[in-house]
N, C-alpha and C positions, 0 to 999 in steps of 0.2 A: 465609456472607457476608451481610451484612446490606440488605437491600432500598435502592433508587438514592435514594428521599428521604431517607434514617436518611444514607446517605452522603454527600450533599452539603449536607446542616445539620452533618454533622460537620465537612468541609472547610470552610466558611462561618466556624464556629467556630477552626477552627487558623488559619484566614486572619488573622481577626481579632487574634487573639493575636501572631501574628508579624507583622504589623504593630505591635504595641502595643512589642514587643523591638524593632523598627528604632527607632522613635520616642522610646526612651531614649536610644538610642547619638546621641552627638555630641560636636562636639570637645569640654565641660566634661568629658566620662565620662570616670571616672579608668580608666587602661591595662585596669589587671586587672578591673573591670566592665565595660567595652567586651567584652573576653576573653570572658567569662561568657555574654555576651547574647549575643554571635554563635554560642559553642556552645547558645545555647537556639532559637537562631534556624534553627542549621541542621538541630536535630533538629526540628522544628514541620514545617520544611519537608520534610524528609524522609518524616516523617509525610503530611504534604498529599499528596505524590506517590504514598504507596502506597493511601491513600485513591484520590486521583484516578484509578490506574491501575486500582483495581477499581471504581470509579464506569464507568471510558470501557466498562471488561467486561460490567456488569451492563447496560450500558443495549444495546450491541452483542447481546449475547445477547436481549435483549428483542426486538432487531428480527428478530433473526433466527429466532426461536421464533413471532413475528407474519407473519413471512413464509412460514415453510415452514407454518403454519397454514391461511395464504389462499389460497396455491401448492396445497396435500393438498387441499381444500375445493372448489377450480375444477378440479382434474383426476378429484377425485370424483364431481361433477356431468358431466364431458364425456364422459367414456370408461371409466368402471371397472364390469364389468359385475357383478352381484347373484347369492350362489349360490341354487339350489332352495331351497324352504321345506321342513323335513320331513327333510332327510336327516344330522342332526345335526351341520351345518356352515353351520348359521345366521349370515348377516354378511355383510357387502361384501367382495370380493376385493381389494385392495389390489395394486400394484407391491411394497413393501418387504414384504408379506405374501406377498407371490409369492416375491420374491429369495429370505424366509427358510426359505420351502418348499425351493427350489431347494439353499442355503446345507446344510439339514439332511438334504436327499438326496443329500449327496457327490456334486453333479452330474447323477444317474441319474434325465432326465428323465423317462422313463416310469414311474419310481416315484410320480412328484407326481401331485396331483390334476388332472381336466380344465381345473379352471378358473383354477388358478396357471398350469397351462401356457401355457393361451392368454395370460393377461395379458403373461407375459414374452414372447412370441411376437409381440404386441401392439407391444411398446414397446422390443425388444431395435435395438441399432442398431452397426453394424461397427466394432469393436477389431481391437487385433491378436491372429493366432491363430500358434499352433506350425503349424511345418511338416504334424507328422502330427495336428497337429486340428482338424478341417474339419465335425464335430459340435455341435451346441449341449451333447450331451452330457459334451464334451470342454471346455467353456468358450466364453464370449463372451458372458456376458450381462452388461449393466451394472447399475451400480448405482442404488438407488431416485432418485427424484430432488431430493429432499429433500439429500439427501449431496453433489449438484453447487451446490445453494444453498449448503450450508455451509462447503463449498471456495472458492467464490468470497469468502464472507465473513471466511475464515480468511487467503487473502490479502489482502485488504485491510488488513487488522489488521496486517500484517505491513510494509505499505506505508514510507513515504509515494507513492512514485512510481508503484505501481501504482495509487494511489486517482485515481479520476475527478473528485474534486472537488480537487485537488490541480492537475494538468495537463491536458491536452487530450485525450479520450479518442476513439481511431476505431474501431470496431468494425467486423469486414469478414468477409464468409461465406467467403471464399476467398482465397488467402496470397499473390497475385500482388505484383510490386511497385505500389506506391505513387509517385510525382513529385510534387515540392512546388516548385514554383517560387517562385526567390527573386529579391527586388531590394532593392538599400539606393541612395537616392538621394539621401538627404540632405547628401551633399558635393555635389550638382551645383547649379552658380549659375544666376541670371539676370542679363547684364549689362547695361548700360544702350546705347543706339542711340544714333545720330547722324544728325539730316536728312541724307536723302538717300544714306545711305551700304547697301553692300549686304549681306546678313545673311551672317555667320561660314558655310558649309557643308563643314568639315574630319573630320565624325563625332566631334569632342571631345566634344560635349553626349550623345550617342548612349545610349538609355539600355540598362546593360548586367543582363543576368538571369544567375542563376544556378536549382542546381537541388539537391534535396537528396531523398533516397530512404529512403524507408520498409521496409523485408523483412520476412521474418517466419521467426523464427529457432525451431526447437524445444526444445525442453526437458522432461525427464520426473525421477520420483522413484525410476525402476526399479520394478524389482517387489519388492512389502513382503508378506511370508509372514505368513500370518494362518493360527495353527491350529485345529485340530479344538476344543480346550479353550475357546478363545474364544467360538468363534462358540457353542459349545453352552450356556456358563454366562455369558455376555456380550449374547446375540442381541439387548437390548431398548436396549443403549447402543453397537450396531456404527455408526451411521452417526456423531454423535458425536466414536469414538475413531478412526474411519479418516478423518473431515472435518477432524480437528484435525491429526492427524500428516501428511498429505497437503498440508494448506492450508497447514503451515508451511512445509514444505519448499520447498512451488513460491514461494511469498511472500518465504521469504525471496532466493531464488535473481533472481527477479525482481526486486524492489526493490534487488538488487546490480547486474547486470546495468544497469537504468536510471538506477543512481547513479555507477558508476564504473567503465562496460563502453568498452572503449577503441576501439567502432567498428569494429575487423577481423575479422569474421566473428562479431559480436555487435552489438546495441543501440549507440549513441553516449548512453553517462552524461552525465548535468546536468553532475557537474564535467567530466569531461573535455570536455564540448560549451562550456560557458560562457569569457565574456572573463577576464582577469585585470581587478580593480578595483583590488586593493589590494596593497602588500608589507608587511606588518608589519616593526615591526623588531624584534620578540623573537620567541626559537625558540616559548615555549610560553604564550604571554603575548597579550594585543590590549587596545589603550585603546579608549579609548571616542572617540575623535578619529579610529582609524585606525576604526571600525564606521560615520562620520558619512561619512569618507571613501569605503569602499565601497559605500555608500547612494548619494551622489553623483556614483559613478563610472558608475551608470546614469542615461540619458539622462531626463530628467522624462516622455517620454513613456511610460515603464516604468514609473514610479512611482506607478501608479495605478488601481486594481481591486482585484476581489476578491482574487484568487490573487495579489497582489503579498507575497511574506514573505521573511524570512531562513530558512534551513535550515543547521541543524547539530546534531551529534547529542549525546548525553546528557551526556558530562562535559566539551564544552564549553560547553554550559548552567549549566553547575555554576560556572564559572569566568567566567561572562556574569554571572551572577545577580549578582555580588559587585562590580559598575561602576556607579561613579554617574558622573549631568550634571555639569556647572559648579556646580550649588547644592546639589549633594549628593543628588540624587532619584537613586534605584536604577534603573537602567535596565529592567531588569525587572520588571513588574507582576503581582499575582498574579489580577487581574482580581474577576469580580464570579460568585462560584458561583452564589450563590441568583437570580439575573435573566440568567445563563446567558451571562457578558460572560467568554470564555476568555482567560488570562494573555496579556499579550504583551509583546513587547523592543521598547526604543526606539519605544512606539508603535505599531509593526509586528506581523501577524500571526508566526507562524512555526512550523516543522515539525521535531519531532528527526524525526533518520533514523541509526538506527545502522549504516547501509555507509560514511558520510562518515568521513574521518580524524580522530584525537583530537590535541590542543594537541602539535606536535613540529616538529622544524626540516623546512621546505621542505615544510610539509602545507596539501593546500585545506582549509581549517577550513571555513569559511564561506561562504552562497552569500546573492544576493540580486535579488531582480528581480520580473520578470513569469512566472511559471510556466506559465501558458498559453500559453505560447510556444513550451513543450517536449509534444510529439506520442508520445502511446504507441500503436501501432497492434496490436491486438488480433484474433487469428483466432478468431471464435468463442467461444465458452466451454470454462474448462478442460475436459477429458476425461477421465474417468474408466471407466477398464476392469476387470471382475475375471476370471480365467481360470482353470480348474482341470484339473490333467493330471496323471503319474506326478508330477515335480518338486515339485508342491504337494500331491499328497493325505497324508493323507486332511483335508487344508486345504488352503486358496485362495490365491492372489495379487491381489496390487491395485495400480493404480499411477494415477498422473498424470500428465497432457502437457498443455504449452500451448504455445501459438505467440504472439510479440511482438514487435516492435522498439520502440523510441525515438530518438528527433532533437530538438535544440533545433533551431527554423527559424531563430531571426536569434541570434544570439550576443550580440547588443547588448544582448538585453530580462534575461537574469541573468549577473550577473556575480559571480568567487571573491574571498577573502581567504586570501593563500598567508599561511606564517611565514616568518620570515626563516631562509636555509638552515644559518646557525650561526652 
């Protein structure tokens, strides 16, 4: 793949060009060149997208190779202790140089060296164990920590609702509930007085609160069998292929969950939480008058911030791109690569999320609002266990668990775009 500048001179470039194909097409263009240009337009763009989606990779991977770099570097310097000089194990002891000690002694602690043993001994911290294994020998130790960075990054990627820059993120060392007090006030008046007359006291004005609850719901990827062959001919790309395949899983499970979890003994989802805005009237269709609509249907005091966008996922994008204004300007804009100005609709940021439904009758297509509105409440950082026993040898198990809910607090700040139901 080609380095993140080579990538976004190339995008810059297709931008250009597909802009240059809209700019022909107008009412003079005869049919069958209209025809043509929009098939040139939508491979350009097609293009753009897969450029962009490996541009959004390369630069994600950058940070996260930049981060487990500063992360390995500061727990180098704080606690990783130095072997003997002399005894031909010259070098720093390492945690993932521990794990892979542990990894390649099929468990059997007393096989490893003194000084991998202390480090995991060091930094091992409670999973869960089988019944009959109550040894370190038997499993419990976790994994380097490097791999919980990568986890955390892999869900994110997987987002939008799990990202923090996205919604409102609470982060909490312990899974108690949460209470969010709520009040909407803005129907209540002030009326005008009359000398001398004595003031209303019937509790009409009274102002009334509500309350809205945060949990913290668990979630895991089971246990993922990782064999002997692996680890022995793989060992230097283990955290990697277990951070990816872990991260996506919880990622993706989560960003459903936040998007379209119906509240009962789960997350309250953006759509299911938010107001209705708008009804379209086509099953798989939306103008651009019913998108001005839904915009409008939240209050102006939502309309404005950072986190205020539209969210809808990939092929309804597809069928957005193709709307123009009143003068024919594309609602869609493909933004400004090279000075780092990201696309946006209608002016508006906005977020795919593929858990949201695709163009069909009686589907939430479309959201809009204030997203900071909406509360992810967060136990901790994912958790990451591996354990080895009869069941896994002569390989490991691995798994991941996280704990989360969501809430919109006021329902007023995003609002959906249903289709019409037929």
């Amino acid at each position: 793949m080609a380095d993140l500048k080579t990538l976004r001179e190339q995008m810059a470039t297709i931008a250009t060009e597909a802009r240059s194909l809209l700019d022909q097409s107008n009412e003079a263009t005869e049919p069958a060149r209209a025809a043509e240009l929009e098939v040139q337009h939508d491979k350009a763009m097609a293009d753009f997208d897969k450029l962009s989606a490996q541009a959004e990779r390369a630069q994600k991977q950058d940070d996260i190779e930049a981060r487990m770099a500063a992360d390995a570097e500061a727990q180098r310097r704080a606690r990783r202790p130095v072997l003997p000089q002399g005894n031909g194990n010259e070098g720093e002891v390492t945690y993932r140089s521990a794990f892979h000690n542990y990894l390649r002694s099929q468990g059997n602690v007393a096989a490893m060296d003194p000084e991998s043993r202390a480090m995991l001994e060091s930094g091992r911290v409670t999973v869960e164990h089988r019944a009959q294994t109550t040894t370190n020998a038997a499993g419990g130790f976790t994994v380097p920590v490097e791999l919980a960075t990568f986890i955390t990054q892999s869900m994110l990627a997987f987002g939008p609702m799990y990202d923090p820059g996205i919604t409102t993120e609470l982060v909490t060392a312990g899974g108690g509930v949460i209470t969010m007090p709520t009040i909407n006030d803005t129907a209540s008046v002030v009326v005008k007085g009359v000398e001398g007359q004595t003031l209303v006291d019937d509790g009409g004005s009274d102002v009334v609160f509500g309350e809205k609850r945060l949990e913290s719901y668990p979630f895991n990827t089971e246990w993922l069998r990782v064999s002997k062959e692996l680890v022995d001919d793989s060992i230097f790309n283990m955290e990697t292929l277990l951070g990816s395949l872990l991260g996506e899983r919880l990622g993706r499970r989560a960003n459903l969950e936040l998007t379209v979890g119906d509240g009962t003994g789960d997350p309250n989802g953006i759509v299911t939480a938010s107001a209705l805005g708008k009804t379209a009237t086509a099953t798989a269709a939306i103008t651009w008058d019913e998108t001005l609509d839904l915009e409008h249907s939240v209050d102006p005091a939502y309309r404005v911030g950072p986190r205020v966008r539209y969210m809808f996922n990939d092929s309804t994008l597809l069928a957005l791109r193709k709307l123009k204004d009143g003068d024919g300007n594309y609602l869609w804009q493909m933004g400004n690569v090279a000075a780092g100005i990201p696309p946006s609709f209608n002016g508006r940021a906005y977020s795919i999320n593929q858990a949201m439904a695709s163009l069909g009758a009686g589907n939430r297509v479309m959201l809009f609002g204030d997203f900071s509105k909406y509360y992810v409440r967060k136990v901790g950082q994912p958790l990451i266990g591996a354990i080895q026993d009869k069941d896994f040898w002569p390989g490991f198990g691995i798994a991941g668990y996280i704990r989360f809910d969501g809430e919109l607090a006021d329902n007023a700040a995003v609002k959906h775009l249903i289709t019409a139901a037929s």
